[in-house]
C-alpha positions in Angstrom: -17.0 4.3 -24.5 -16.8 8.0 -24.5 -13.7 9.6 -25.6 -11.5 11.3 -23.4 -8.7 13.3 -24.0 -6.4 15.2 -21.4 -4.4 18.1 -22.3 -1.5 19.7 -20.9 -1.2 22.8 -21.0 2.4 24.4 -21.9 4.7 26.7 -20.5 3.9 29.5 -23.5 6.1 32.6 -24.3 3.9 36.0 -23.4 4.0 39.7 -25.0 4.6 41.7 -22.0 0.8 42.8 -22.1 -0.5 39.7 -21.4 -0.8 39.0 -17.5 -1.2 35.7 -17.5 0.4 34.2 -14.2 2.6 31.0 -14.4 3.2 27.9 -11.0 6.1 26.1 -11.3 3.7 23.2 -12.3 2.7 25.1 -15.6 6.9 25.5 -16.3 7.3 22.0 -16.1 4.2 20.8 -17.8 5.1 19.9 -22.0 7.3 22.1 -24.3 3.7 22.1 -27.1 0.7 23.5 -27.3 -2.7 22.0 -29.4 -5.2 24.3 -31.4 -7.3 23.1 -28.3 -5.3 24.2 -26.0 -4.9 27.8 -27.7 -8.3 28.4 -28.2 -9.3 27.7 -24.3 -6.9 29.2 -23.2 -8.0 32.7 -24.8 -11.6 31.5 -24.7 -10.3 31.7 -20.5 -8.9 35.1 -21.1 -12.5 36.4 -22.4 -14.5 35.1 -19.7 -12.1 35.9 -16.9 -9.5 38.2 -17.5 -5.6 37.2 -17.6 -5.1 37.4 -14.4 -5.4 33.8 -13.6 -2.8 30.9 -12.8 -3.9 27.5 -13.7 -3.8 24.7 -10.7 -2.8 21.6 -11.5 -3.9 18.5 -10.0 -1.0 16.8 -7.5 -1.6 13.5 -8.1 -3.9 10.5 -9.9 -3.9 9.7 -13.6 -4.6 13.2 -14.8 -2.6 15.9 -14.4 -3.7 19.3 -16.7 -5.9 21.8 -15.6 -7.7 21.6 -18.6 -9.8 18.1 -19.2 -11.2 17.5 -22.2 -13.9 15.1 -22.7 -17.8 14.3 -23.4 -19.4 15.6 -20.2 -23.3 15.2 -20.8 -23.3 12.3 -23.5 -24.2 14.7 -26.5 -21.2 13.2 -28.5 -19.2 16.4 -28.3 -16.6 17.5 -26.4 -16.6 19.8 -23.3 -13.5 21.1 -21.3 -12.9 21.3 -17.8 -10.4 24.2 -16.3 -8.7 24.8 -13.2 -7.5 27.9 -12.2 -7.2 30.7 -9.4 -6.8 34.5 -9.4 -3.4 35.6 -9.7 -3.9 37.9 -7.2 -4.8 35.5 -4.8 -1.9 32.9 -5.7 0.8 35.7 -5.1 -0.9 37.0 -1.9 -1.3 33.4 -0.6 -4.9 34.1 0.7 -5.9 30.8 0.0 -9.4 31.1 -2.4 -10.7 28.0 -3.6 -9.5 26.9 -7.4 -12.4 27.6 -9.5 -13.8 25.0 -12.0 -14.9 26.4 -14.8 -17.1 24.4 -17.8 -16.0 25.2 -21.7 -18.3 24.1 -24.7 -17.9 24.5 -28.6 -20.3 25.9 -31.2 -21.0 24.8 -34.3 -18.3 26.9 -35.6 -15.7 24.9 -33.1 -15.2 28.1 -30.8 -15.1 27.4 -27.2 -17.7 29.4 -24.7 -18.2 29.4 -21.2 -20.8 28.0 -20.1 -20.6 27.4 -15.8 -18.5 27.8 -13.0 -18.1 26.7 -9.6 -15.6 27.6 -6.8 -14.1 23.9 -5.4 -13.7 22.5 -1.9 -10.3 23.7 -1.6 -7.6 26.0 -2.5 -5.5 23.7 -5.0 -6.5 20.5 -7.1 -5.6 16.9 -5.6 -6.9 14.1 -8.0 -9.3 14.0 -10.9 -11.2 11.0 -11.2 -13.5 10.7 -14.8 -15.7 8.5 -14.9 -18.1 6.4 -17.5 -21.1 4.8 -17.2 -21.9 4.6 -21.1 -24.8 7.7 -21.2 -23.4 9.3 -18.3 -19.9 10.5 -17.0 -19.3 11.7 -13.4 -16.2 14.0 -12.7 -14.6 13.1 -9.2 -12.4 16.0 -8.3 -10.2 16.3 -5.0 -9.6 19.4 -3.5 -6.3 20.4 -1.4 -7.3 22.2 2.1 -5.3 23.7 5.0 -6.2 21.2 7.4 -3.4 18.6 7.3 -4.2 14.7 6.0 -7.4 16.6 4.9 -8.7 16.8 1.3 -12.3 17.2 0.3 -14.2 15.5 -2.7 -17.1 16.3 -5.2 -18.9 14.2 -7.2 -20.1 16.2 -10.1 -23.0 15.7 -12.9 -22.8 17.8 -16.3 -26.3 18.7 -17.4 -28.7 21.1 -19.1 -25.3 23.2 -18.9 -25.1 22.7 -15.4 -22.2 21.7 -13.7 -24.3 20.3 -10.3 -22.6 18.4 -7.3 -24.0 15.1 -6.3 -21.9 14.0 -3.5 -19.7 15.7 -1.2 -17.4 14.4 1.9 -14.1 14.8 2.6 -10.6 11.9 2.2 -7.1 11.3 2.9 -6.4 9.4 0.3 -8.7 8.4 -2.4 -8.4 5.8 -5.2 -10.9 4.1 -8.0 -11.0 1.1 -8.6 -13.0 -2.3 -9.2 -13.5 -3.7 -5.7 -16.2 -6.0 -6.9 -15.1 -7.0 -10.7 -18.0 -5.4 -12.1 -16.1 -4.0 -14.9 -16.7 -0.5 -13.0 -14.5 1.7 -10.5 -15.6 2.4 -7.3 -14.7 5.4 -5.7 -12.7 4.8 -2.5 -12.5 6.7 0.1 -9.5 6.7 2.6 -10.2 8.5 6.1 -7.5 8.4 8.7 -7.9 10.5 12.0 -5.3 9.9 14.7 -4.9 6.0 14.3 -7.9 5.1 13.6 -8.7 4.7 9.8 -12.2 3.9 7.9 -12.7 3.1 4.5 -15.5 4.3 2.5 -17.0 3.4 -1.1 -19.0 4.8 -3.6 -20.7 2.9 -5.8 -23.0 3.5 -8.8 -24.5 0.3 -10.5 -26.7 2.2 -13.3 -24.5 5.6 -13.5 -27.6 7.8 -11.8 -27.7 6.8 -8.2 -24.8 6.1 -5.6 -24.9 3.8 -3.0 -22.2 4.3 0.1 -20.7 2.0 2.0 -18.2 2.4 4.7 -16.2 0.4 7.1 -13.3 1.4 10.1 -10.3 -1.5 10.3 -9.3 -3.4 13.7 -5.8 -2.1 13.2 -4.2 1.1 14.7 -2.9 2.8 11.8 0.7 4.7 11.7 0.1 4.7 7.7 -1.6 3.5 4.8 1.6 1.6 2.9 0.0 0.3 -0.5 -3.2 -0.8 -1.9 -4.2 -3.3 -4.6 -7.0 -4.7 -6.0 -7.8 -8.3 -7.3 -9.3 -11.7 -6.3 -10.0 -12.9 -2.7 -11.1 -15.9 -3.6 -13.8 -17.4 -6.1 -14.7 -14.8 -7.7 -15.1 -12.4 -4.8 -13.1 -9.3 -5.7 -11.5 -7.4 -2.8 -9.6 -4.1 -1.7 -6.0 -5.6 0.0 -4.9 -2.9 2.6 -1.3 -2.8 3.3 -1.2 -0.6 6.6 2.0 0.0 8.9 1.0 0.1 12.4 2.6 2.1 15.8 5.5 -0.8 16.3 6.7 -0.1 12.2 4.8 -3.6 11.2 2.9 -4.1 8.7 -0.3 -5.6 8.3 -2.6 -6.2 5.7 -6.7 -5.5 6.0 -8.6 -7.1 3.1 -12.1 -5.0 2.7 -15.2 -6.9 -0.3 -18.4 -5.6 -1.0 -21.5 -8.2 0.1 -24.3 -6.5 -2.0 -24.0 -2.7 -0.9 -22.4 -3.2 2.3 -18.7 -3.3 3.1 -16.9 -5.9 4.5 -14.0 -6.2 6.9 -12.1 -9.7 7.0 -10.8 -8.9 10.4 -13.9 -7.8 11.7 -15.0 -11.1 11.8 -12.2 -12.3 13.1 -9.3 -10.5 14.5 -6.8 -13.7 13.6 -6.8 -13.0 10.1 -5.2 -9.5 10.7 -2.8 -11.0 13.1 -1.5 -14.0 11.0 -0.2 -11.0 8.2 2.0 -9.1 10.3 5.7 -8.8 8.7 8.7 -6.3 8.9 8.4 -3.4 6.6 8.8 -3.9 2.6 7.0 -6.5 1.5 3.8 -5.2 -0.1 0.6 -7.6 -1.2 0.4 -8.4 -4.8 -0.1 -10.7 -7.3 2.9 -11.7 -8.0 2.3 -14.4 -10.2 -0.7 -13.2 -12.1 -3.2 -15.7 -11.5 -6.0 -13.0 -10.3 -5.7 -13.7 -7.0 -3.8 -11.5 -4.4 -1.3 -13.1 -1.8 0.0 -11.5 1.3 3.5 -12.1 1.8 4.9 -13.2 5.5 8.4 -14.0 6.5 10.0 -17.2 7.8 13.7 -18.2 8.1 15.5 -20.1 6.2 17.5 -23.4 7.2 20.7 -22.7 9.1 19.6 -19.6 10.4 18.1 -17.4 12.9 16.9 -14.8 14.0 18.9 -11.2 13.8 21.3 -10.0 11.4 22.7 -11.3 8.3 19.4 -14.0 8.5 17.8 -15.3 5.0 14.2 -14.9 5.1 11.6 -17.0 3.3 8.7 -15.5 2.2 5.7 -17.3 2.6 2.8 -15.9 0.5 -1.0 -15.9 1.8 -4.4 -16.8 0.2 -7.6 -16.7 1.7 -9.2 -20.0 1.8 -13.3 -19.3 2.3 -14.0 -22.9 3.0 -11.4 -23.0 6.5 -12.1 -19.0 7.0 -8.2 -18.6 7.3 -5.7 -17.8 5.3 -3.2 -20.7 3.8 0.1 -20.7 2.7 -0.1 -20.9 -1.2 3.5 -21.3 -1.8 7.1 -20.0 -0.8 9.7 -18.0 -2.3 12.8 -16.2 -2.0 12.5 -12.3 -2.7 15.0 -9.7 -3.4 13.3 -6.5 -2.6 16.9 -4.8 -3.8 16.7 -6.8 -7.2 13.0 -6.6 -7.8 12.2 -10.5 -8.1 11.0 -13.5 -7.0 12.3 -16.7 -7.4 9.3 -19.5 -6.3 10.7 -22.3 -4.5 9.4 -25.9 -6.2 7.6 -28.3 -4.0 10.3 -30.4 -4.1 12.7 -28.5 -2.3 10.2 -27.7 0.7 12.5 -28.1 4.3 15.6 -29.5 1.7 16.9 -26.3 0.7 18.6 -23.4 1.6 20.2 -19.8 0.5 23.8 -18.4 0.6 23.4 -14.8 -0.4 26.6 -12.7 -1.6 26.5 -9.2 0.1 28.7 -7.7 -2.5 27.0 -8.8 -5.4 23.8 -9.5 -4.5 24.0 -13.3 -5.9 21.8 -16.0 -4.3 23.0 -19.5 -4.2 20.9 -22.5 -3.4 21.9 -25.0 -1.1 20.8 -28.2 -0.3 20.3 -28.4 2.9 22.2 -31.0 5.3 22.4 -30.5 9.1 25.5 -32.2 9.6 27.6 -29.7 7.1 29.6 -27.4 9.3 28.7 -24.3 7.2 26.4 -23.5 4.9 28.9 -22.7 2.4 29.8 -26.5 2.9 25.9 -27.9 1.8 25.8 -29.1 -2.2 25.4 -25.9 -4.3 22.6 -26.5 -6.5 22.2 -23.2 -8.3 22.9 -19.1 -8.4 20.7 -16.3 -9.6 21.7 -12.6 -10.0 20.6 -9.5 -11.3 23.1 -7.3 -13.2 22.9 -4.4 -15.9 22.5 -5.9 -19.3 25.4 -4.0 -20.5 27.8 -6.3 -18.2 25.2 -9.4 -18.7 27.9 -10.7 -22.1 30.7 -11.1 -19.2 28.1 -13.5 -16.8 27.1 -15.3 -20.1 30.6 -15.9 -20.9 31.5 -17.7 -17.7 28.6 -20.3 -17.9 25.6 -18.3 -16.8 21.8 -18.3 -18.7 19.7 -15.7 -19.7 16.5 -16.4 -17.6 14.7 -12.8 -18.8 15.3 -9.1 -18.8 13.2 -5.9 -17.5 14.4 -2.8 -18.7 18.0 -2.7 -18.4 18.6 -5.3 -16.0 19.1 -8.8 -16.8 18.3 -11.9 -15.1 20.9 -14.8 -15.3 20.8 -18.3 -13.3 24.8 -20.8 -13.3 24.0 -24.4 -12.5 26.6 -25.7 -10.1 24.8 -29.4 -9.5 25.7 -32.2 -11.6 22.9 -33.3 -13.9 21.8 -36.5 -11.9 21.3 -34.1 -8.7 17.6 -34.5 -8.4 17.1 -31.0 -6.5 18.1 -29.4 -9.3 16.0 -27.6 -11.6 15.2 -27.6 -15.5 16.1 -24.2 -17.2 11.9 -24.8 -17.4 11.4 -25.2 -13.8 13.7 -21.7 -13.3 11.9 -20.0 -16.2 8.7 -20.7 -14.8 9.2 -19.5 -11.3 11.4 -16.5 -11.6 8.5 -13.5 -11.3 9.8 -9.7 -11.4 8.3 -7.3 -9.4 9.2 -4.0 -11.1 
């Protein structure tokens, strides 16, 4: 695996001859500065002058406008660096950032060796990638043209820097649709309400092979993304998109071979079946590999409207009945970042009594004759608080269930020990997943 290394560049203190123009990116970037990151930067200054404001990329994993890594598999280190004119930045014509290519001698100096102007006028995302002999730099470029970003794939050899894919994004991700062990490049395009998803695949590191797909859904927004199991060991892209009415949806996209696949393509129901209010994402919430798709359904004792308890009922794909199942049912605090997994055994016997001041759920056994819900057995109450006020819950009969950063997760038994609903500090352990 090639080494790669991002630096940031710092916000540096200048002798009033130096020219060298500073974004409010570059002031906020790290307080230190590398041997590295000295020498390109003066190895800039020879090649172009120092006139020049660096451009920073806006988003993705890195976020310096100088990259560091083995372009062209020689086992040595090349550098990557973004940058505009000064003039241009303060005049606000708009020239595309340049990407310039920096190699070392055999003394350890830096030279330049190419340049390229890029797609757009500022730096999106920067995608490396490795294929073990070759690496492929995926860069996105800002443009004027709103929802709008253009990408280039680009190749580093012979001292070339050469583009070998070009198109254009409005959002664009990597990852391992497939489980191959390597990202594909993903390719967002949204236009009005209509939105297509496109991937970029390279199996050997030399060629590419492009696949893409529009969903059934009318798209107000892309919400989330996430990548794991759809079943088997079929990997897929799950697609959390919020349509015209504020619901979302989910649209769950696999690679067959080379060609992209749409769930709902083949039939519409399994786009329908996902719709819920606005908040709950897709994940994998309990980490078994395979992604569920939450939905909502009430708890007993209540309906419809405000103030109700929701249940949320988490979807898997089944391939065998081509639908998705329920796989199990929870409640979920989206204010206290958990879930708590309801046991089998409780399924259509329990209920929820949730405490709008303190956020505290208590479980309930349900009976229909009760008056009240606050009249059904209480089984059980679990609550999130800062772990600096977690001594005064321990100290009036609560448990420690787990913590996650600085809030702590605590469960009170309130059944008596022979109540069979009630759960083993096990049982609670077990099914108690946070979210954050």
């Amino acid at each position: 695996m090639k080494r790669i290394i991002l630096i940031v560049l710092s916000c540096l203190m200048l002798t009033g001859c130096e020219a060298f123009t500073f974004s409010v990116d570059e002031l906020l970037s790290a307080p230190s500065i590398s041997d590295d990151q000295a020498a390109l930067k003066q190895a800039l200054y020879d090649n172009v002058g120092h006139s020049v404001t660096l451009a920073y990329p806006q988003s993705g994993e890195y976020r310096s406008a100088f990259v560091i890594a083995d372009l062209d598999g020689d086992d040595n280190d090349e550098a990557l660096v973004f940058y505009t004119s000064s003039s241009a930045t303060a005049s606000g014509t708009g020239e595309n950032v340049r990407v310039a290519v920096f190699d070392k001698d055999e003394s350890g100096d830096w030279h330049a060796m190419y340049e390229v102007a890029g797609g757009g006028s500022s730096v999106d995302t920067v995608i490396v990638t490795d294929y073990g002999d070759v690496t492929d730099i995926v860069i996105g470029y800002g443009t004027s043209v709103h929802d709008e970003s253009t990408v280039s794939i680009y190749r580093y050899e012979n001292g070339i820097l050469r583009s070998t894919y070009d198109g254009w994004y409005t959002t664009m991700i990597s990852a391992d649709i497939d489980l191959c062990g390597t990202d594909e490049i993903v390719l967002f395009k949204k236009s009005g309400t209509v939105v297509s998803v496109g991937v970029i695949k390279s199996s050997d590191g030399l060629s590419y092979v492009t696949s893409e797909r529009t969903l059934t859904s009318s798209v107000s927004a892309i919400s989330n993304y996430t990548s794991g199991l759809l079943y088997g060991e079929t990997g897929a892209l799950f697609i959390d998109v919020t349509d015209e009415d504020g619901y979302l949806l989910t649209e769950v996209v696999y690679l067959e071979g080379d060609t992209l696949t749409c769930l709902s393509s083949v039939d519409s129901e399994l786009l329908w079946v996902t719709e819920r209010t606005g908040g709950y994402l897709s994940m994998d919430y309990d980490n078994d590999g395979i992604v569920e798709i939450p939905t909502l359904g009430l708890f007993s004792g209540y309906s419809a409207g405000s103030g109700a308890e929701y249940m949320v009922n988490w979807l898997s794909y089944s391939q065998d009945e081509n639908a998705f199942t329920t796989e199990s049912s929870a409640y979920y605090s989206l204010s206290d970042s958990y879930i708590f997994k309801l046991p089998s055994r409780w399924t259509n016997f329990v209920s929820v009594i949730r405490d709008s001041d303190t956020g505290e759920i208590t479980f309930v056994e349900y009976d229909r004759t009760a008056d009240s819900l606050s009249d059904m057995t209480k089984l059980l109450s679990i609550i999130s608080v800062s772990s600096r006020n977690a001594q005064t819950y321990l100290d009036d009969g609560y448990t420690l269930v787990t913590e996650s950063g600085s809030i702590s997760y605590l469960y009170k038994k309130l059944a008596d020990d022979d109540e069979p609903l009630l759960l083993t500090p096990d049982e609670i352990s077990d099914n108690l997943y946070i979210t954050e």
